[in-house]
PDB file of N, CA, C and O in Angstrom:
ATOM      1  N   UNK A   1      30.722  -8.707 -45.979  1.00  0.00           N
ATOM      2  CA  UNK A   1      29.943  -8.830 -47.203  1.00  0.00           C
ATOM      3  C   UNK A   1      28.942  -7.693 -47.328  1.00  0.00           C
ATOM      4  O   UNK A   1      28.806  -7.191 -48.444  1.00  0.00           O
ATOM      5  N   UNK A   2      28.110  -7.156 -46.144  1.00  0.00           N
ATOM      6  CA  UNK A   2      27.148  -5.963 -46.268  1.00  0.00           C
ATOM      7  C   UNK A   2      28.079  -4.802 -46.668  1.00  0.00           C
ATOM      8  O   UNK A   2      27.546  -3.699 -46.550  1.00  0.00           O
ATOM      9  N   UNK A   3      29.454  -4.800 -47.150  1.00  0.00           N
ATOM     10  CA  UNK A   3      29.899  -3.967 -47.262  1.00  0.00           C
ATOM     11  C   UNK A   3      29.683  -3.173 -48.621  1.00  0.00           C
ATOM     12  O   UNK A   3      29.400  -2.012 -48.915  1.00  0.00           O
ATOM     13  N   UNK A   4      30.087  -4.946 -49.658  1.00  0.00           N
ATOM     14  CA  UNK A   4      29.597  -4.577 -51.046  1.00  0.00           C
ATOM     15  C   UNK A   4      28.158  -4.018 -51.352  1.00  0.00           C
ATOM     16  O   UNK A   4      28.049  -3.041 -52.093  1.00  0.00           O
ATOM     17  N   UNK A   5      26.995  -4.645 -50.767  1.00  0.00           N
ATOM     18  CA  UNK A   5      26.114  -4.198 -50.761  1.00  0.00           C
ATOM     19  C   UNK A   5      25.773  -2.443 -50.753  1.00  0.00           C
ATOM     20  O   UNK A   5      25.454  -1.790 -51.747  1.00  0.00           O
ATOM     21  N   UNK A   6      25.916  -1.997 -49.561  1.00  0.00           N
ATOM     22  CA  UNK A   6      26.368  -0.559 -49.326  1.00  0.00           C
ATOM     23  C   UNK A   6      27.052   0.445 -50.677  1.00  0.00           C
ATOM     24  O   UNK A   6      26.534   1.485 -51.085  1.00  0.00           O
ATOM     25  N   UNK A   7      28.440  -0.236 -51.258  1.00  0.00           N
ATOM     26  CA  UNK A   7      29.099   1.013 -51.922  1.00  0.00           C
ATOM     27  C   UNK A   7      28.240   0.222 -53.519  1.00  0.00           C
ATOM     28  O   UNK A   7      28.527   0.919 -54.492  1.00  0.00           O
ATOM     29  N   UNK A   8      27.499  -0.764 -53.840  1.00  0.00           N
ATOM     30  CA  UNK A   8      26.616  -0.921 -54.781  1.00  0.00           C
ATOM     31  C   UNK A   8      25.441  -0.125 -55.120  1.00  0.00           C
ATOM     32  O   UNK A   8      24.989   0.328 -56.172  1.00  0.00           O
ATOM     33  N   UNK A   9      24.988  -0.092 -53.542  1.00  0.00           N
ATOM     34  CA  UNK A   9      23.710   0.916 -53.137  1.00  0.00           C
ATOM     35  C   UNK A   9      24.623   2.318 -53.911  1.00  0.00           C
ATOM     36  O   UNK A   9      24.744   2.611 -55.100  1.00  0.00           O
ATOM     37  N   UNK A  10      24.966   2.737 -53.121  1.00  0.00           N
ATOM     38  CA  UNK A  10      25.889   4.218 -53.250  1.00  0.00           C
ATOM     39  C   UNK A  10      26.142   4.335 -54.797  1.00  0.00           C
ATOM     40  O   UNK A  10      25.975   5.492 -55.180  1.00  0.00           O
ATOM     41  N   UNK A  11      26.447   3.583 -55.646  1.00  0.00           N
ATOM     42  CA  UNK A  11      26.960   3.750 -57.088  1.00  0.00           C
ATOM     43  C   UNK A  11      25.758   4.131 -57.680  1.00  0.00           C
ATOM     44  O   UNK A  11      25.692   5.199 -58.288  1.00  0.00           O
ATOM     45  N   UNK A  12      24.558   3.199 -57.550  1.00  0.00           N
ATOM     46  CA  UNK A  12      23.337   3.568 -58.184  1.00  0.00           C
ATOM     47  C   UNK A  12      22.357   4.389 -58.023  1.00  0.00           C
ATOM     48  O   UNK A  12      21.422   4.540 -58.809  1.00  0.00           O
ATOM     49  N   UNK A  13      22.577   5.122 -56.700  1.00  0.00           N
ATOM     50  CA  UNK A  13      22.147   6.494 -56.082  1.00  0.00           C
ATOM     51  C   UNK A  13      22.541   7.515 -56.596  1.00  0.00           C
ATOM     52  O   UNK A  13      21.765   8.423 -56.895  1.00  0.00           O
ATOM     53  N   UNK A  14      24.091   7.580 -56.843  1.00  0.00           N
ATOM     54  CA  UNK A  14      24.345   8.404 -57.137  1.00  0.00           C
ATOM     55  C   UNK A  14      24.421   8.593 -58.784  1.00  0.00           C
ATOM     56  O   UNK A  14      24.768   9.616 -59.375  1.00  0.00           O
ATOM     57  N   UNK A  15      24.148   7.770 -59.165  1.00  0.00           N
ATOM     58  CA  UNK A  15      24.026   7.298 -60.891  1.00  0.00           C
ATOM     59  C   UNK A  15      22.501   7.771 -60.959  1.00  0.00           C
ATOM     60  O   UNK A  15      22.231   8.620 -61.808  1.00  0.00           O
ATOM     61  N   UNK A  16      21.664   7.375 -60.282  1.00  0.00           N
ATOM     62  CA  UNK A  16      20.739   8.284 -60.427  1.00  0.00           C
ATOM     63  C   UNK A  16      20.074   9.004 -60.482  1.00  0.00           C
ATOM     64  O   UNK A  16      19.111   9.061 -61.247  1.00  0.00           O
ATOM     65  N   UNK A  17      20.569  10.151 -59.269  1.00  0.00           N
ATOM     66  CA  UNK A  17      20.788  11.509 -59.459  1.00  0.00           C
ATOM     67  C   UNK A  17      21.339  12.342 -60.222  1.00  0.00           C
ATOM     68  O   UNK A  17      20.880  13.468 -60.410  1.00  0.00           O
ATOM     69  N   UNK A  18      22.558  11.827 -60.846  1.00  0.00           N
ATOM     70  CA  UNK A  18      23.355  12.179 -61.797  1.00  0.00           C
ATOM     71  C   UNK A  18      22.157  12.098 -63.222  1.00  0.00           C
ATOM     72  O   UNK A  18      21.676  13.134 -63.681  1.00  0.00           O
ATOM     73  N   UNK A  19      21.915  11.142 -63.609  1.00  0.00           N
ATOM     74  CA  UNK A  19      20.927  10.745 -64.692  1.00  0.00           C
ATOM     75  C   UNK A  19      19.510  11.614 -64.393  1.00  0.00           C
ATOM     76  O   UNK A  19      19.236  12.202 -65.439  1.00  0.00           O
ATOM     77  N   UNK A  20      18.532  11.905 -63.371  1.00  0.00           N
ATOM     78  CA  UNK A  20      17.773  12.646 -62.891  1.00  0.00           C
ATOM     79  C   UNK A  20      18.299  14.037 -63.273  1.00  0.00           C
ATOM     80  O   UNK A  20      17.579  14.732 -63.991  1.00  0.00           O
ATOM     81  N   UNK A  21      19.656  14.578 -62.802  1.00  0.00           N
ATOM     82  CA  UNK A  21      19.714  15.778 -62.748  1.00  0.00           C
ATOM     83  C   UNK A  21      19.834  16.549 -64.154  1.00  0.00           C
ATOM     84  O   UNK A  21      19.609  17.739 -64.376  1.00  0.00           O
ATOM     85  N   UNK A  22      20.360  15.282 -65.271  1.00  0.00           N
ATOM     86  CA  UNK A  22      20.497  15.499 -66.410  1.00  0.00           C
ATOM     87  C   UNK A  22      19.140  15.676 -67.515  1.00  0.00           C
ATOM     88  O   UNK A  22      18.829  16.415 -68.448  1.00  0.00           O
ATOM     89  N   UNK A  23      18.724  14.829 -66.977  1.00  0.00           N
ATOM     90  CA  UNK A  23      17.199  14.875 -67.527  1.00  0.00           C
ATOM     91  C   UNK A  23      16.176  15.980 -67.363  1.00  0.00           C
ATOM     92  O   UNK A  23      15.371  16.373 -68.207  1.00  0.00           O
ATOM     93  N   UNK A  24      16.352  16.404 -66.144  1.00  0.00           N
ATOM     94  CA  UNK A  24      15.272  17.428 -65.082  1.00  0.00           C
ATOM     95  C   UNK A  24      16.023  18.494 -65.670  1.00  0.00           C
ATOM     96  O   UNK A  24      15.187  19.364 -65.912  1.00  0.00           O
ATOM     97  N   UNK A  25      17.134  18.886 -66.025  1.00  0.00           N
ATOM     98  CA  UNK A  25      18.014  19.871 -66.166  1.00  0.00           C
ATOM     99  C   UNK A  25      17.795  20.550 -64.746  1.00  0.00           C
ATOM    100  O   UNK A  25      17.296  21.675 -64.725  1.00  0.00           O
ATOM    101  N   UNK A  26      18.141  19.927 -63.573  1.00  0.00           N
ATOM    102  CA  UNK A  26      18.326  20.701 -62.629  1.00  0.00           C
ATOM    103  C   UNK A  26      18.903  22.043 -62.184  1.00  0.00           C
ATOM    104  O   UNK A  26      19.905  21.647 -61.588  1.00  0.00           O
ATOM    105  N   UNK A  27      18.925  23.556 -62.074  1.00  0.00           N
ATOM    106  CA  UNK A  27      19.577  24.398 -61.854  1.00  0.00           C
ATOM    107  C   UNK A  27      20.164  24.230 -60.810  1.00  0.00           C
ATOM    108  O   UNK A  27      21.320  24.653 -60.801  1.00  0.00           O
ATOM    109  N   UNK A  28      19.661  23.586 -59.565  1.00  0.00           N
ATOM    110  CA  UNK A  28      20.679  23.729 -58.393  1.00  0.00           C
ATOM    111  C   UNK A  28      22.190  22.380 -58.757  1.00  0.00           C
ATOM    112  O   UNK A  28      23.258  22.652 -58.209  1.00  0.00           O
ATOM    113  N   UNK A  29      22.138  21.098 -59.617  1.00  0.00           N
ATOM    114  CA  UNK A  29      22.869  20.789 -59.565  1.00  0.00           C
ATOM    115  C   UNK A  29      23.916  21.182 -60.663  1.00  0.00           C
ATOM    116  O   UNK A  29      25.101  20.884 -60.515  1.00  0.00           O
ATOM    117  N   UNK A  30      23.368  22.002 -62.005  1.00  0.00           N
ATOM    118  CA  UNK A  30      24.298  22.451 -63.150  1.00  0.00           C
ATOM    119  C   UNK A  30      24.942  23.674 -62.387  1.00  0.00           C
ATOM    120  O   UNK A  30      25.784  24.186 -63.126  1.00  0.00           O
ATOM    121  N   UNK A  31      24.853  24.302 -61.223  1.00  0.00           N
ATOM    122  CA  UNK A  31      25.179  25.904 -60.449  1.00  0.00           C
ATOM    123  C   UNK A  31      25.925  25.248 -59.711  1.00  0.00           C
ATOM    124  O   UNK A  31      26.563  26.170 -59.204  1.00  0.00           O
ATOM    125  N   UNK A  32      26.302  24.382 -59.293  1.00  0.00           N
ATOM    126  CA  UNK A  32      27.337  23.945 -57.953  1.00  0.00           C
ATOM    127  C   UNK A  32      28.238  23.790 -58.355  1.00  0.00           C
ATOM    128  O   UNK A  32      28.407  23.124 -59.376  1.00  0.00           O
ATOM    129  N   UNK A  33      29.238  24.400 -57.640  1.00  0.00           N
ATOM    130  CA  UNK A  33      30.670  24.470 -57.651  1.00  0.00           C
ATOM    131  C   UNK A  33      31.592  23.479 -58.526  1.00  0.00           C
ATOM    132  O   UNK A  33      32.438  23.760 -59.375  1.00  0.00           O
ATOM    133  N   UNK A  34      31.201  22.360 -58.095  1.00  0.00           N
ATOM    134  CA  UNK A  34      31.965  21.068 -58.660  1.00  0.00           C
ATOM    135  C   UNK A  34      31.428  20.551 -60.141  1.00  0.00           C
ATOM    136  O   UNK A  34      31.975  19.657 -60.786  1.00  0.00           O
ATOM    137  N   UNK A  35      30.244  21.291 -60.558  1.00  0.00           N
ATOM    138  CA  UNK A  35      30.004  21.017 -61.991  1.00  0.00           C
ATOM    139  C   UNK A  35      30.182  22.240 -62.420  1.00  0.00           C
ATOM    140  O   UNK A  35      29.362  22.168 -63.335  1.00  0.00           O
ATOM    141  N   UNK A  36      30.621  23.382 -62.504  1.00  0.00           N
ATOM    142  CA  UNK A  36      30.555  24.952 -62.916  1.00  0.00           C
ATOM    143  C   UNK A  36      32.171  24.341 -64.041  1.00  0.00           C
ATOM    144  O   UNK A  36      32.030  24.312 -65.263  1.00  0.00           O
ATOM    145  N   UNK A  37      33.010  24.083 -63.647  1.00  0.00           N
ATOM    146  CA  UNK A  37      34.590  23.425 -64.503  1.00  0.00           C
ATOM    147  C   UNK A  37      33.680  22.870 -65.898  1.00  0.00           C
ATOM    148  O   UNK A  37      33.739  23.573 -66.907  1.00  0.00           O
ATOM    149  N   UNK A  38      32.684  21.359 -65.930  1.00  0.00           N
ATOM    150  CA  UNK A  38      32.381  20.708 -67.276  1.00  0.00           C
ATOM    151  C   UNK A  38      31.181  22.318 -68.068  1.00  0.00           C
ATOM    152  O   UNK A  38      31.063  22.697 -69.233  1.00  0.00           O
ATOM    153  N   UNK A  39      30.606  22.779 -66.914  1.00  0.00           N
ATOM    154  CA  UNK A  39      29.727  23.690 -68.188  1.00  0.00           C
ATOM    155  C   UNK A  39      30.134  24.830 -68.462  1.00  0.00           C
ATOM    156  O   UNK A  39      29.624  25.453 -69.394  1.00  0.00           O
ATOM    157  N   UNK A  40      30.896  25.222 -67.892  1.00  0.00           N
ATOM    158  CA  UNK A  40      32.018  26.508 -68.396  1.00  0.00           C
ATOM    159  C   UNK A  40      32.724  25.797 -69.601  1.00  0.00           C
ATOM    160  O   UNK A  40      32.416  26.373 -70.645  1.00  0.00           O
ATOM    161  N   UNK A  41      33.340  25.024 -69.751  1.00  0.00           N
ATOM    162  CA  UNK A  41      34.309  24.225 -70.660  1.00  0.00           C
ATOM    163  C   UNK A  41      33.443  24.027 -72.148  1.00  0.00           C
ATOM    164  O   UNK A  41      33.748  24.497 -73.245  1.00  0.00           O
ATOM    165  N   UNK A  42      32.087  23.040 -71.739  1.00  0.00           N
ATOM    166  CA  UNK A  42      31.255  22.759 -72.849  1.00  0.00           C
ATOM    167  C   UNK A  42      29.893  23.053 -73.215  1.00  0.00           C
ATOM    168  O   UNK A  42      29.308  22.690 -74.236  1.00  0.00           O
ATOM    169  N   UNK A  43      29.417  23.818 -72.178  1.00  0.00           N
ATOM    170  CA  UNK A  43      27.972  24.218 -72.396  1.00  0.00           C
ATOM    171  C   UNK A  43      27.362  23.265 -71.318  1.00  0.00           C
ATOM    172  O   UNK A  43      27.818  22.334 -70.653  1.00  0.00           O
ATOM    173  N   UNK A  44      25.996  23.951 -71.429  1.00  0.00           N
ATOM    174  CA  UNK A  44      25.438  23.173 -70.247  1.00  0.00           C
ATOM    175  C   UNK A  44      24.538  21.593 -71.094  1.00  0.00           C
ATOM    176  O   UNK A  44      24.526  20.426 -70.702  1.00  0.00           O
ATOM    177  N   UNK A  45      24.017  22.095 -72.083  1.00  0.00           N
ATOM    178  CA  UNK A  45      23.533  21.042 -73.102  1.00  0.00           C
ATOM    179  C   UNK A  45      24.425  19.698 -73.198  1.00  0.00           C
ATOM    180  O   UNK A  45      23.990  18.551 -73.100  1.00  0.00           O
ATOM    181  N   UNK A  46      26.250  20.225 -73.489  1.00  0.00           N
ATOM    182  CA  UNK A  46      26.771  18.586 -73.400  1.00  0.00           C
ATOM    183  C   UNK A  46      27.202  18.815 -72.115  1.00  0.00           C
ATOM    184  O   UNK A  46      28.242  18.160 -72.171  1.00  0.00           O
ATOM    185  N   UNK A  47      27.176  19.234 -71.060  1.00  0.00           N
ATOM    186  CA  UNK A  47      27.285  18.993 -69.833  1.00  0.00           C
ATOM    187  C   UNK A  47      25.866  18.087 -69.615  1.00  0.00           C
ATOM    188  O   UNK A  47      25.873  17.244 -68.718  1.00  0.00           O
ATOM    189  N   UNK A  48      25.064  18.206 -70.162  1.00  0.00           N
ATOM    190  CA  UNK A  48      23.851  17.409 -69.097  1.00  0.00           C
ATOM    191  C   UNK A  48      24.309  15.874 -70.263  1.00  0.00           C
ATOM    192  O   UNK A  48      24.347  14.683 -69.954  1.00  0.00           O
ATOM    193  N   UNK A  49      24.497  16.308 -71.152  1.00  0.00           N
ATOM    194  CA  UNK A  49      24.591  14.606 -72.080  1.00  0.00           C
ATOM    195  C   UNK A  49      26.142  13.762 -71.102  1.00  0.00           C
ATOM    196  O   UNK A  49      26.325  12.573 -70.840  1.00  0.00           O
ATOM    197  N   UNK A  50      26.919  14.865 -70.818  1.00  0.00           N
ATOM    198  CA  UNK A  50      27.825  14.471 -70.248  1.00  0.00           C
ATOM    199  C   UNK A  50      27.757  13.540 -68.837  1.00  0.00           C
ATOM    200  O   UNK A  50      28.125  12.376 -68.680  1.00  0.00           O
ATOM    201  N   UNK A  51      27.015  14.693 -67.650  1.00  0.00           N
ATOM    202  CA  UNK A  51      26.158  13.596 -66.939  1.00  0.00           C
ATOM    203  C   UNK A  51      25.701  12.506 -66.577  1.00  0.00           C
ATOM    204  O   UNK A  51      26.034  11.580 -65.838  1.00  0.00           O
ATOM    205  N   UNK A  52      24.253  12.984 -67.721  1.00  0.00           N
ATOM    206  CA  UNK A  52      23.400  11.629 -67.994  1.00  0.00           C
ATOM    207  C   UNK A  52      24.237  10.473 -68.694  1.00  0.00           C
ATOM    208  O   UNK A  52      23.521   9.495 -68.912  1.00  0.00           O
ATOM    209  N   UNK A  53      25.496  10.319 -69.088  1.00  0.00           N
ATOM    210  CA  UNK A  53      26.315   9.482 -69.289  1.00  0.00           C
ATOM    211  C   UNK A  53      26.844   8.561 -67.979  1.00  0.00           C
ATOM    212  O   UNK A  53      26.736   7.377 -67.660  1.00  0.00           O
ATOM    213  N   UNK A  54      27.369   9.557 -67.496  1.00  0.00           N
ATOM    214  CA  UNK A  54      28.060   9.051 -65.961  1.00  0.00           C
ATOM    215  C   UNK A  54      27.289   8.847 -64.848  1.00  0.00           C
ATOM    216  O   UNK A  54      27.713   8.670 -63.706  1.00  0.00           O
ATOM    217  N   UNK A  55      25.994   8.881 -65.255  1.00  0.00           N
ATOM    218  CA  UNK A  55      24.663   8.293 -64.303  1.00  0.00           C
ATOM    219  C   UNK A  55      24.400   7.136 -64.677  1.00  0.00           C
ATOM    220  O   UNK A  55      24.225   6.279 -63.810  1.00  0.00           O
ATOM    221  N   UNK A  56      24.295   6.771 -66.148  1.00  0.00           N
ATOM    222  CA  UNK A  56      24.268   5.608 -66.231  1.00  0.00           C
ATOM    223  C   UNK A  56      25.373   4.834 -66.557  1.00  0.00           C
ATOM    224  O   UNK A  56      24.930   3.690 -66.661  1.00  0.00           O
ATOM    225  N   UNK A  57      26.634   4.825 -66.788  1.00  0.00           N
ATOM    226  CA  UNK A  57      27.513   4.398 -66.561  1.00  0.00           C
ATOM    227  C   UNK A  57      27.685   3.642 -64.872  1.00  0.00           C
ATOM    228  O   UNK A  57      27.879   2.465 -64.569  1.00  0.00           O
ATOM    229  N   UNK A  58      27.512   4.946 -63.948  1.00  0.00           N
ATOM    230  CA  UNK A  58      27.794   4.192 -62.799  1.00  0.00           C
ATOM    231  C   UNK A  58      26.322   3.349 -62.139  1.00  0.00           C
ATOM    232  O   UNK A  58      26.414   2.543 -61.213  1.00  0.00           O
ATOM    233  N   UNK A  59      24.873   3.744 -62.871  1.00  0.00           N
ATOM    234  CA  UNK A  59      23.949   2.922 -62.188  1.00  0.00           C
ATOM    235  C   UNK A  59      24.513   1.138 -62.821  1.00  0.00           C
ATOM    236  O   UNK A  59      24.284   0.122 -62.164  1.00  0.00           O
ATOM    237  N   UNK A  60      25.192   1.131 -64.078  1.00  0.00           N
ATOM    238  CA  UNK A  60      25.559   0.099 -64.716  1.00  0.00           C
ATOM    239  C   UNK A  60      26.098  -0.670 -63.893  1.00  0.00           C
ATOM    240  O   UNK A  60      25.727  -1.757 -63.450  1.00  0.00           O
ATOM    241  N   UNK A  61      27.141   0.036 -63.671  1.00  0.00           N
ATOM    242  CA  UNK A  61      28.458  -0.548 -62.603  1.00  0.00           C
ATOM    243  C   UNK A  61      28.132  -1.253 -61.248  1.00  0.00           C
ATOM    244  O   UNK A  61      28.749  -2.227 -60.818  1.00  0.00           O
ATOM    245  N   UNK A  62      27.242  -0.730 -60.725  1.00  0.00           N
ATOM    246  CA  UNK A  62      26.884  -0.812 -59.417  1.00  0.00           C
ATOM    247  C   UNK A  62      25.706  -2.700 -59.841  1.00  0.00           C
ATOM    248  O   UNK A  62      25.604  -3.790 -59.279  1.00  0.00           O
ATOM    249  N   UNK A  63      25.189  -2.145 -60.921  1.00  0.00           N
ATOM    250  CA  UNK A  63      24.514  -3.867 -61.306  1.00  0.00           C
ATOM    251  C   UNK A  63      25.261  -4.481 -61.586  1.00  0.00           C
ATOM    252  O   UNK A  63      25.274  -5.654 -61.213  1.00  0.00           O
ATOM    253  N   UNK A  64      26.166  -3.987 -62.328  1.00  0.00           N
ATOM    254  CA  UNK A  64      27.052  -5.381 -62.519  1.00  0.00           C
ATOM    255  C   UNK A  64      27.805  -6.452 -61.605  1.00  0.00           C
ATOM    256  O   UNK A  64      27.949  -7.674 -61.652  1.00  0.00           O
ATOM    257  N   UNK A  65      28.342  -5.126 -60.500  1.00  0.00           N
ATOM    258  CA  UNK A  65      28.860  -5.946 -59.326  1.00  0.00           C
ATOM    259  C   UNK A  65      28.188  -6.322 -58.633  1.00  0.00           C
ATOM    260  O   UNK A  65      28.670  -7.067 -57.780  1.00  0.00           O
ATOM    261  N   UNK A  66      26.761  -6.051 -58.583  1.00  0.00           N
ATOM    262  CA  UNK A  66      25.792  -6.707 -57.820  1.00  0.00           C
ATOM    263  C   UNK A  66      25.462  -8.171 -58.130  1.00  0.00           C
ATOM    264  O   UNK A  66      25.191  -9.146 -57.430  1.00  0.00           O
ATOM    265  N   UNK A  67      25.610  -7.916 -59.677  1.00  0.00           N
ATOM    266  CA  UNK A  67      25.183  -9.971 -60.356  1.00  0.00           C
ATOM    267  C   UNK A  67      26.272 -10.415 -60.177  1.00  0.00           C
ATOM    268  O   UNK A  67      26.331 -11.579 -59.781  1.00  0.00           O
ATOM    269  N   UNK A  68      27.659  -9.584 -60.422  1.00  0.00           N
ATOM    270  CA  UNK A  68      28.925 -10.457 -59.789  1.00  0.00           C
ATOM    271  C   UNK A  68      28.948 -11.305 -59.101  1.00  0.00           C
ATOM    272  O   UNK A  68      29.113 -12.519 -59.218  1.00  0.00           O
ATOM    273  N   UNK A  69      28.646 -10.165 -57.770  1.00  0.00           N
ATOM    274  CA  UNK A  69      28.799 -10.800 -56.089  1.00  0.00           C
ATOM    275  C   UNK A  69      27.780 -12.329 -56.262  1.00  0.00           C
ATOM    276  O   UNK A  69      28.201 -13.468 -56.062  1.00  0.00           O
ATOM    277  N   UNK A  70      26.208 -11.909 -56.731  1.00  0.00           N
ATOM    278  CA  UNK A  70      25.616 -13.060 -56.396  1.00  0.00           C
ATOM    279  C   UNK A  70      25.812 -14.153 -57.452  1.00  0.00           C
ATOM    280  O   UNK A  70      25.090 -15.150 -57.416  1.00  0.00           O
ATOM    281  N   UNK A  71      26.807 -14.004 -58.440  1.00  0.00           N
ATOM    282  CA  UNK A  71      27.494 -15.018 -58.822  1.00  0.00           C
ATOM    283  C   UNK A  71      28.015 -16.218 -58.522  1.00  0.00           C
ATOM    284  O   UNK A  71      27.920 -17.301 -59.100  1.00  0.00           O
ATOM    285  N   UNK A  72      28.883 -15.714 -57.014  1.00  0.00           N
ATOM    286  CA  UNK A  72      30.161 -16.051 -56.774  1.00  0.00           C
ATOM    287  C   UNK A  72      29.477 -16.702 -55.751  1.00  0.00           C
ATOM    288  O   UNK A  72      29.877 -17.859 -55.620  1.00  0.00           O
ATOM    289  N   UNK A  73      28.134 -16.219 -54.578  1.00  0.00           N
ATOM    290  CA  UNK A  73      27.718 -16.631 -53.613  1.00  0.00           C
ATOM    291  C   UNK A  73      27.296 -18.205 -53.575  1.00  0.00           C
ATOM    292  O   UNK A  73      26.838 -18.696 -52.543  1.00  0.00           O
TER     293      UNK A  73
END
C-alpha cells in the first residue's frame, strides 16, 4: 500500500515543478534537452502554457488517486 502513496507523492512533485517552471519561466528547465523538441516546435510562450498544463494535469491526477485510495480504505 506505501507504494501508492510514493508514485502519488511523485505525480504531484513533479506536477509541480512542471507548473513552477512554467510560471517562473525557468531558463534552466525551457534549455534542457528533453524540452528543446515542444519550444523549437511552438515557442517558448505556448511551451510554458503547454507545461503549466501538464503540471496541473498531473498534480490533479496524483489527488485524485489519492481520494480514490482513501475511498476504498
Amino acid at each position: 500500500m506505501g507504494v501508492h502513496y510514493f508514485i502519488q507523492a511523485l505525480f504531484v512533485l513533479v506536477g509541480l515543478l512542471s507548473l513552477l517552471a512554467a510560471i517562473c519561466n525557468w531558463n534552466w528547465f525551457f534549455t534542457a534537452k528533453n524540452t528543446q523538441f515542444i519550444v523549437r516546435n511552438v515557442g517558448r510562450k505556448q511551451a510554458r502554457w503547454f507545461y503549466a498544463l501538464i503540471g496541473f494535469l498531473m498534480i490533479a491526477t496524483g489527488v485524485f488517486f489519492f481520494l480514490s485510495i482513501q475511498g476504498t480504505v
